[in-house]
C-alpha positions in Angstrom: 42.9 145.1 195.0 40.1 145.4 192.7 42.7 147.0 190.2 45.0 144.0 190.5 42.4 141.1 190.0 41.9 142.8 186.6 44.9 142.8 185.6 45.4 139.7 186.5 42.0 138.4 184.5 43.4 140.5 181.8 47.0 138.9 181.5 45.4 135.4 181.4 42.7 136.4 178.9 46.0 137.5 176.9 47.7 133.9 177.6 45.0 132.0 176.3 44.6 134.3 173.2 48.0 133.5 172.3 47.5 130.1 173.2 44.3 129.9 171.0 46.5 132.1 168.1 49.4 129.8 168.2 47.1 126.6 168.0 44.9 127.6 165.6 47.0 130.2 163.6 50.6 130.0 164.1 51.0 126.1 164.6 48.7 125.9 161.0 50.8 128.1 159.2 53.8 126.5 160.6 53.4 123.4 159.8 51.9 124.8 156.0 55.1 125.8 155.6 56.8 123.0 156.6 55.1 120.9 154.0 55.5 123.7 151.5 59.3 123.2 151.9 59.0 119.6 152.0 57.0 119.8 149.0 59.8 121.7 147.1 62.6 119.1 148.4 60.6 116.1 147.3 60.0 118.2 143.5 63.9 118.6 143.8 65.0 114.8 144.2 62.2 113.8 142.2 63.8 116.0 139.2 66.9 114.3 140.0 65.4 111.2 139.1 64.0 112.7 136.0 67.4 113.5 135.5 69.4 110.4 135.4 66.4 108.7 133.6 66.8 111.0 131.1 70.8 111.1 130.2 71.0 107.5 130.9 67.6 106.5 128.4 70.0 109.0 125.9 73.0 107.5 126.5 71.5 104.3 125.8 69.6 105.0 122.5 73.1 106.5 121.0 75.2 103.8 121.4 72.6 101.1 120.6 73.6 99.0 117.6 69.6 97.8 117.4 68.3 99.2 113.5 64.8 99.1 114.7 63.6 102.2 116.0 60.7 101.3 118.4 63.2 98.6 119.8 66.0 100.8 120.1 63.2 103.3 122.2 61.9 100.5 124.2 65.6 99.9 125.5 66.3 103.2 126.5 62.7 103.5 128.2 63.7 100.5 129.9 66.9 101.8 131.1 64.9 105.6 132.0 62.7 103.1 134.2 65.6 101.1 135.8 67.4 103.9 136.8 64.5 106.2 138.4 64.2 102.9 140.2 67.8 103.5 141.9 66.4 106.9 143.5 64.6 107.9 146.8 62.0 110.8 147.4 62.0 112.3 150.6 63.1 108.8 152.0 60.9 106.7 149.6 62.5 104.4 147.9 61.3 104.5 143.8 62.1 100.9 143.6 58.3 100.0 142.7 57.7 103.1 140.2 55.8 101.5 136.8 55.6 103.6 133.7 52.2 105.5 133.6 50.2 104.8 130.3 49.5 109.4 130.5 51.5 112.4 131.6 48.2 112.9 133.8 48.4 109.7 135.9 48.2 110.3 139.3 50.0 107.8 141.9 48.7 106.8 145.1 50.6 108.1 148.3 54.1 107.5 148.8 54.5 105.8 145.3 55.6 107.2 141.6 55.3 107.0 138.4 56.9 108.4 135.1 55.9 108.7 131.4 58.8 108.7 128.7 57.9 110.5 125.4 60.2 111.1 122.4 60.2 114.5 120.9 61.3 115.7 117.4 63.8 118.2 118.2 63.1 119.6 114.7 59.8 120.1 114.6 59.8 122.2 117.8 60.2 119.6 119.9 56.4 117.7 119.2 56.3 114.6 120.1 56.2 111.5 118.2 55.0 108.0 118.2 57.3 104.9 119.8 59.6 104.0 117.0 59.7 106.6 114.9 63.5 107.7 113.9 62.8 111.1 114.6 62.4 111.2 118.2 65.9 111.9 119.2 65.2 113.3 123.0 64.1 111.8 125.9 61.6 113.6 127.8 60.8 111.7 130.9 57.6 112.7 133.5 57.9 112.2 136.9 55.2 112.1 139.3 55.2 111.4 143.0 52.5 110.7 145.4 53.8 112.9 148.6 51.8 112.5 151.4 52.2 115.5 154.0 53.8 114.3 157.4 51.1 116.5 158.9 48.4 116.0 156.7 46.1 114.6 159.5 46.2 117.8 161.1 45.8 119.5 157.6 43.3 117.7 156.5 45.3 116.8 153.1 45.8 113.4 151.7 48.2 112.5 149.2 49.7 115.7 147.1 50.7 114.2 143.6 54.6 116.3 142.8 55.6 116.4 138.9 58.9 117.4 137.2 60.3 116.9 133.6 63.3 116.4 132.5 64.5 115.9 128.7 67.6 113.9 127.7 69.1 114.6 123.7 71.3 112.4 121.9 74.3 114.5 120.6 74.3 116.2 117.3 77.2 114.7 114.9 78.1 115.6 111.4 79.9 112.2 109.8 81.4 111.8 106.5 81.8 107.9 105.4 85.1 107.6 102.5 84.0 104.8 100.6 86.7 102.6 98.6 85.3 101.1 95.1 88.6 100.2 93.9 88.8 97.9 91.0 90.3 95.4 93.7 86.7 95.7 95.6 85.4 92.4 94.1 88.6 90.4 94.2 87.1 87.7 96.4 84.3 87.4 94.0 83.6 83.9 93.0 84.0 83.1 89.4 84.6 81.3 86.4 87.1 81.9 83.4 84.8 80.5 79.7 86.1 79.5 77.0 83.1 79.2 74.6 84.1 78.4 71.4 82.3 77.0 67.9 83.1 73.2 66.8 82.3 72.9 63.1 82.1 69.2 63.5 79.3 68.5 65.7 77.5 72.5 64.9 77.2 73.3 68.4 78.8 75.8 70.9 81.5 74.3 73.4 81.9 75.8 76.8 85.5 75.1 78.5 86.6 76.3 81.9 89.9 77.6 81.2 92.9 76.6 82.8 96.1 78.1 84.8 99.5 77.2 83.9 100.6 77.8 87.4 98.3 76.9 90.1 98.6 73.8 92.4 99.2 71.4 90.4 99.4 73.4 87.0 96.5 73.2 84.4 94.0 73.8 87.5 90.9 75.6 86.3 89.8 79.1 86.8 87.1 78.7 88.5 86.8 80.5 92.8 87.7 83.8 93.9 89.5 86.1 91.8 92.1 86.7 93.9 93.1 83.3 94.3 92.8 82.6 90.5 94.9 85.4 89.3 97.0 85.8 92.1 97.9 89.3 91.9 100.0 92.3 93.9 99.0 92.8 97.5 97.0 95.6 96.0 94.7 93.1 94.5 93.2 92.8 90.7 91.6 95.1 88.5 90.1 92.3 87.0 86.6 92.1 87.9 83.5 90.2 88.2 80.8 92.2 86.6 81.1 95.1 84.3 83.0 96.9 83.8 85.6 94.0 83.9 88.8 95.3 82.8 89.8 91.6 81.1 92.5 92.3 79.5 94.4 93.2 83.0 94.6 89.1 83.0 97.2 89.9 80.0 99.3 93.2 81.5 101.9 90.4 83.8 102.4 86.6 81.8 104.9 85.9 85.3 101.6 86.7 87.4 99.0 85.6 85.8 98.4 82.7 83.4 95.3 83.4 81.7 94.3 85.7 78.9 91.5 87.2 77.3 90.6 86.2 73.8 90.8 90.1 72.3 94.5 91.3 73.1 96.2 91.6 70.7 99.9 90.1 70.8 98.7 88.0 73.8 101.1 84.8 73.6 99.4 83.4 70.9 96.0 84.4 71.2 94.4 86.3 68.5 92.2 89.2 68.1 88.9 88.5 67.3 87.9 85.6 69.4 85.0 86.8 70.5 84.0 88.8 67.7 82.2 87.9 64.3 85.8 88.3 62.1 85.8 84.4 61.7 84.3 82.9 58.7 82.1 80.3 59.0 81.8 81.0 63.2 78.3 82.0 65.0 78.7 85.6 66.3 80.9 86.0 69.5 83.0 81.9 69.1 86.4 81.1 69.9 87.4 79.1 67.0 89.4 76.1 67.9 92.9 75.2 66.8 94.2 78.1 67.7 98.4 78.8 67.2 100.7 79.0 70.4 99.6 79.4 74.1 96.8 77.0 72.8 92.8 77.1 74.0 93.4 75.6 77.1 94.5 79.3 79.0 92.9 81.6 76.5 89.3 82.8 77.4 86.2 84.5 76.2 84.4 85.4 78.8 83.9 86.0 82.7 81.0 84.7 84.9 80.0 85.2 88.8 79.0 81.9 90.2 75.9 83.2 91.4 75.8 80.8 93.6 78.3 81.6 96.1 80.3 78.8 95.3 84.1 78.3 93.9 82.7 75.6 91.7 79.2 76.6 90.1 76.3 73.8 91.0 73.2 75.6 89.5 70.7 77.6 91.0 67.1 78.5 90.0 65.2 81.5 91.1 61.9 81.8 92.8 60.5 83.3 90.1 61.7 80.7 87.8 64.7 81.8 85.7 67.2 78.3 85.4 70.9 78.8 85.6 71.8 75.0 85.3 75.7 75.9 84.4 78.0 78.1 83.4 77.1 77.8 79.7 73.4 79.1 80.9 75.4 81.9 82.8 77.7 83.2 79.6 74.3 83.5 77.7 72.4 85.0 79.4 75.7 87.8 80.9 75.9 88.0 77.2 71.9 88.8 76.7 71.2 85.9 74.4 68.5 84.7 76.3 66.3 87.9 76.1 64.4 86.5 73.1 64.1 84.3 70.1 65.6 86.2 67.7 68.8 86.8 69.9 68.7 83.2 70.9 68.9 82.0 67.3 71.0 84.8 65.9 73.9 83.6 68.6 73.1 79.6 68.5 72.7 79.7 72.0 70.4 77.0 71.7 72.8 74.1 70.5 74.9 74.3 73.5 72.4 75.0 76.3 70.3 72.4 77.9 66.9 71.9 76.3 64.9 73.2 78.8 66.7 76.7 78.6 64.4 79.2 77.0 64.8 82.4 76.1 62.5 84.8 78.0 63.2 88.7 79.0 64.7 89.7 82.0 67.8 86.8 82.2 70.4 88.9 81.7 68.7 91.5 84.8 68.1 88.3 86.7 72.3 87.4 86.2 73.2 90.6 87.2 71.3 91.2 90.0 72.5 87.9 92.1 75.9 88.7 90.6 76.1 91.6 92.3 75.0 90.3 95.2 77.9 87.6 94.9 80.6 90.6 94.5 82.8 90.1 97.5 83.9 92.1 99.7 82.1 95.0 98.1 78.5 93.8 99.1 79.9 92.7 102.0 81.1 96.3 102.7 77.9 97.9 101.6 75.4 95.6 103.8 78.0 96.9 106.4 78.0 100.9 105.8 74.5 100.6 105.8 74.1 99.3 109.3 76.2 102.2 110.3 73.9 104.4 109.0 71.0 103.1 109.8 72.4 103.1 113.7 73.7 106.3 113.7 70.2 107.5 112.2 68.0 105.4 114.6 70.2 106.6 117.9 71.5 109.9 117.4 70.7 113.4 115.8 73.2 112.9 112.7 73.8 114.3 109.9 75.9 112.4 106.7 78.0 112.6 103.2 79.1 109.7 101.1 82.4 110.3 99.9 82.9 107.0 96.9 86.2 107.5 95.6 88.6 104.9 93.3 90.8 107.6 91.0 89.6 110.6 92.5 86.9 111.4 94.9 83.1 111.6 93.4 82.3 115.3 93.0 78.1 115.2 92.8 75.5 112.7 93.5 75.5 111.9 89.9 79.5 112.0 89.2 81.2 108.8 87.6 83.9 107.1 85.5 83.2 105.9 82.2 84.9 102.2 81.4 84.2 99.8 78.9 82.1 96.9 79.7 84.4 94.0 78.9 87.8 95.8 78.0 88.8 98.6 75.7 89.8 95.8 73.7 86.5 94.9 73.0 84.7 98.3 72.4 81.5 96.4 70.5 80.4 95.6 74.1 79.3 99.4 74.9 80.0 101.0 78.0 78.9 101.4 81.2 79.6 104.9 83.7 80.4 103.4 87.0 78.8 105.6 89.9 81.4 107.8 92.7 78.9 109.6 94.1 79.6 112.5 96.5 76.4 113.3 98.8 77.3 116.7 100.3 76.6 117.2 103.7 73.6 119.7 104.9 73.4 121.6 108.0 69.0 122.1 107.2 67.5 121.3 110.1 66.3 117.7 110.2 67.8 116.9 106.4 69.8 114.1 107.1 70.5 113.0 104.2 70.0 109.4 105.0 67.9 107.9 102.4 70.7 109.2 100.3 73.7 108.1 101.1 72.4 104.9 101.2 70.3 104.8 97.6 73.6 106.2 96.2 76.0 103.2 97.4 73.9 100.5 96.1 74.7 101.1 92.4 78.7 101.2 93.0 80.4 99.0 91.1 84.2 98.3 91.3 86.1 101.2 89.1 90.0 101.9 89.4 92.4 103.1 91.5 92.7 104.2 94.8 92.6 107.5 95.9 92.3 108.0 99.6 94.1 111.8 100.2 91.2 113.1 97.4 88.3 110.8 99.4 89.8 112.7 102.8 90.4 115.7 101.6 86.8 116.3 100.4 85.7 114.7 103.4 87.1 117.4 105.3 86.1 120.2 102.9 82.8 118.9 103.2 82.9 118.9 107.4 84.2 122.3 107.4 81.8 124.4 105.2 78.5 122.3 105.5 78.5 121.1 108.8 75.7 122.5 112.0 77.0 124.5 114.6 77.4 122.4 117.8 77.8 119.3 116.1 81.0 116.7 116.4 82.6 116.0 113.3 84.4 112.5 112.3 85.3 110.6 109.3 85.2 107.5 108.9 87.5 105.7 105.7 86.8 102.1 104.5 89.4 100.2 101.9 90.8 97.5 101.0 94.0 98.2 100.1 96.5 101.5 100.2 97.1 104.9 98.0 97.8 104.1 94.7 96.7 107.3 93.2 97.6 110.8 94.3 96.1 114.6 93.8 94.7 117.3 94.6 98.0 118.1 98.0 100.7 115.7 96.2 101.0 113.5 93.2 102.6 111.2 95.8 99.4 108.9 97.0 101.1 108.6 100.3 101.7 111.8 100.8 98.6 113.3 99.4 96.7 111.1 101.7 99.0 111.9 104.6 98.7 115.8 103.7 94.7 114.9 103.8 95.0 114.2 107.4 97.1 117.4 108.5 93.9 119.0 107.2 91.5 117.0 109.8 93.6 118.0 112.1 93.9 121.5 111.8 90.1 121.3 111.5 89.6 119.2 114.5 88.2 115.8 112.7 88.8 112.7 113.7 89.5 110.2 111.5 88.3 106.6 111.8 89.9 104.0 109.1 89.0 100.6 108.3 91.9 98.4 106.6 89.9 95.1 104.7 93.0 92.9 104.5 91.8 90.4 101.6 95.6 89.0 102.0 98.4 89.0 104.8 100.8 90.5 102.3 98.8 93.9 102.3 98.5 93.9 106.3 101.5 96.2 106.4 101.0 98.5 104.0 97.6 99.0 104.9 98.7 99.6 108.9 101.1 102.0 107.6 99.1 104.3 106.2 95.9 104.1 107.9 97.0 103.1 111.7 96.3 105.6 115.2 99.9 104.8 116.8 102.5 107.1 114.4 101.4 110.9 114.0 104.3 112.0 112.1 103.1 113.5 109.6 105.4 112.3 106.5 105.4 109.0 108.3 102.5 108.0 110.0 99.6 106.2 109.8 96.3 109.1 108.9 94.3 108.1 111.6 97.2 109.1 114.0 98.2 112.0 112.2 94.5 113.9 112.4 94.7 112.8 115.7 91.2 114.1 117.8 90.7 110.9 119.2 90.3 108.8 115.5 90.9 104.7 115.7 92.6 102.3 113.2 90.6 99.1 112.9 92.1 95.9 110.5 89.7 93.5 109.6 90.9 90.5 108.2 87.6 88.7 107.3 84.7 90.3 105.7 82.8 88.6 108.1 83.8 91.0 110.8 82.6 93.8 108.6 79.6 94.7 110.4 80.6 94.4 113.3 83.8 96.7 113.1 81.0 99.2 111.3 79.2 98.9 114.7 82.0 99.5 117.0 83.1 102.7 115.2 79.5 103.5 115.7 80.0 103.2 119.6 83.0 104.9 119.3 81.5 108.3 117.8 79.1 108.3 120.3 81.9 108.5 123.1 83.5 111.0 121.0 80.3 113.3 121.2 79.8 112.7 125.0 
């Protein structure tokens, strides 16, 4: 008996050990583990959070069309916030999460917070300040305060759980073909001068020429150049500022009805004109009286109406230079208004108004807003360089300038030399007109940007066009110089269709057609832009640069390279920009 009461002590002792064990010891460490777990499944959904924060604040950022950078990153932090908001922790919902001003933040319980930084991916991944271009991935911090479901037990409060999770925009290589044509500038606005010298009074006589066609005939030459001259679908070579080609006004009499003062043979007009040949004539007069096609269609000179307008009003800069009329513009194109001795020396003076001066820096002043008034080609530019400035702000991309007119550029520095006025009138000088080619680099961070861009502003309207050459290098350029990893596309602007062929075909259809093959076979996309200045060059433009016909001796180039490249016809320059943008948005779906 004694024996049994023992063992019976002894087997309840052992009860209540285990008891006191599984209170004290097991049911701790049980439920420590059960947090631990927890723990790790809140740090999982929490990184999915992090996760679609990320890829959707990179997706956003690379098809952006914003050119500020510290906007564009405000919008995509915006959407990294917005969608963390759309996720739940461990049955929280993260629809009250606020962006934490440190990674180090610490939220209260059952709420979260996150902290977005941008990070130069090459410079090790550092980050870098809001809005600078260089932060091209998305790093976003979450943190979540998890309180333990048995924390009273515990003795824990609130555990703070952190994850990262880093979003890039995608890597692409882009060439831009860059048409500057001599038909670039054909809806410049300008006026046709006759200035010529009238013995009777002494004093210079500026006459806007007239058409002998037009509606009604005799109307003057004064608006766009295209309407004026009224040339091929192809457009003009005449154009607005040098080099400007005149005598191309005298190469069709059934076409055009006006013609430059220096050709020789010219329906009556005479060499010389504009020279200093004529006796008794200030330097650079038409003399009047002349034999045959008469004054009235025979001109000297060609002026940009700076001010935007078909019919020049006048326009004064803010810094004071006075362009009163088209005499004021013709002298001071012509640089007699640099200084006295010019300004006597060409009797500027007795045909100007009185208040016209001479003083240095008219003739800059001229060409400067000229330029700015060549149409569609500045048009174009302001255009490119919103592409590039979006594809630079929003994605990690690398880019060549391919300018081509004749040929494709072959350096930074590579151009065609053309006389300034005509090769009829060689005392004028010359001028080289840039095509620049800015290769492509695969450095690490060299862009090549600031480039591309410095290098189109100079580009002036040249000669032909040579689009299987532009291509062609283009692709040449994608397949040797372009990052590993990195999508590849081309993009070709022009305003018109091959007229001149080499390097694959003297053929310009087929040279640019064979151009294409090659972006195929390397896996480029091609993206072409068809500036339609007139209806008649709508189909030869679709022809050859549309995404519908791959055959490849028949078909559009855009088709033919195939890889997912568009065809885009714009059909005023105002739409420029915005078809720039949208090819933008399309490369970014071609790198996703």
């Amino acid at each position: 008996m004694f024996r049994n009461a023992l063992r019976t002590k002894s087997g309840q002792t052992m009860i209540v050990l285990g008891l006191v064990i599984s209170v004290f010891l097991l049911l701790p460490i049980g439920l420590f583990g059960f947090e631990v777990n927890r723990m790790e499944i809140a740090r999982q959904q929490l990184r999915v959070a992090c996760d679609a924060a990320s890829l959707a604040a990179a997706a956003t950022l690379a098809s952006s069309d914003i050119l500020d950078p510290a906007e564009a990153q405000t919008k995509a932090i915006e959407t990294a916030l917005t969608t963390f908001q759309q996720n739940a922790v461990v049955g929280t919902r993260l629809s009250e999460t606020v962006i934490a001003a440190t990674g180090d933040d610490v939220p209260t319980a059952n709420q979260a917070l996150i902290f977005l930084e941008f990070l130069d991916p090459h410079n090790d991944n550092s980050p870098v300040s809001l809005g600078d271009p260089k932060g091209k991935i998305i790093r976003v911090n979450g943190i979540f305060g998890l309180e333990p479901a048995f924390g009273k037990f515990l003795g824990l409060t609130s555990v703070p759980v952190r994850t990262t999770s880093s979003g890039g925009v995608p890597m692409l290589d882009v060439a831009l073909c860059f048409d500057v044509s001599a038909s670039i500038d054909d809806q410049t606005p300008v006026t046709f001068v006759r200035r010529r010298w009238n013995p009777t009074t002494g004093r210079i006589v500026y006459n806007t020429a007239s058409t002998a066609s037009g509606s009604p005939a005799g109307t003057l030459a004064q608006g766009k150049i295209f309407d004026i001259l009224g040339p091929p679908p192809t457009g003009s070579s005449v154009d607005g500022i040098f080099p400007q080609h005149l005598s191309s006004t005298n190469s069709s009499q059934s076409t055009y009805d006006l013609y430059f003062s220096e050709v020789s043979g010219a329906s009556g007009s005479a060499v010389g004109l504009r020279g200093t040949t004529n006796a008794g004539s200030p330097p650079g007069n038409c003399p009047p009286g002349k034999a045959g096609i008469g004054n009235s269609r025979t001109f000297t000179d060609l002026v940009v109406n700076i001010d935007g307008k078909n019919q020049f009003a006048g326009l004064t800069t803010s810094d004071g230079y006075s362009f009163p009329d088209t005499a004021t513009l013709v002298e001071a194109a012509r640089g007699n208004l640099e200084n006295n001795t010019v300004f006597s020396n060409s009797k500027a003076g007795t045909g100007l108004p009185v208040n016209i001066q001479p003083r240095a820096g008219y003739q800059a002043t001229y060409f400067k807003l000229a330029s700015a008034n060549e149409h569609p080609l500045q048009d174009a530019k302001d255009a490119s360089e919103v592409f590039f400035t979006i594809m630079n702000t929003n994605t990690d991309a690398h880019f060549s300038l391919v300018g081509f007119s004749n040929t494709a550029g072959t350096s930074a520095t590579s151009y065609d030399t053309e006389y300034n006025v005509d090769s009829s009138y060689t005392k004028a000088g010359q001028i080289n007109c840039p095509v620049p080619l800015i290769t492509l680099d695969a450095t690490k961070g060299v862009t090549k940007f600031d480039e591309v861009v410095a290098a189109m502003a100079p580009t002036v309207p040249v000669s032909g066009t040579n689009i299987g050459d532009a291509v062609n290098t283009a692709v040449n350029q994608l397949k040797t110089r372009s990052r590993s990893g990195a999508k590849k596309a081309i993009v070709v602007f022009t305003d018109g269709q091959p007229t001149s062929g080499g390097p694959l075909n003297d053929d310009p259809w087929t040279n640019a057609r064979k151009a294409a093959v090659n972006a195929k076979n390397a896996g480029i996309a091609i993206y072409t832009i068809g500036l339609a200045q007139t209806p008649a060059i709508i189909p030869g433009e679709t022809a050859i640069l549309n995404d519908t016909n791959p055959n490849q001796s028949t078909g559009g180039i855009a088709a033919i390279a195939g890889n997912g490249g568009k065809f885009f016809l714009v059909t005023r320059v105002e739409d420029l920009r915005l078809t720039f943008e949208n090819i933008a948005r399309q490369l970014v779906q071609l790198v996703k």
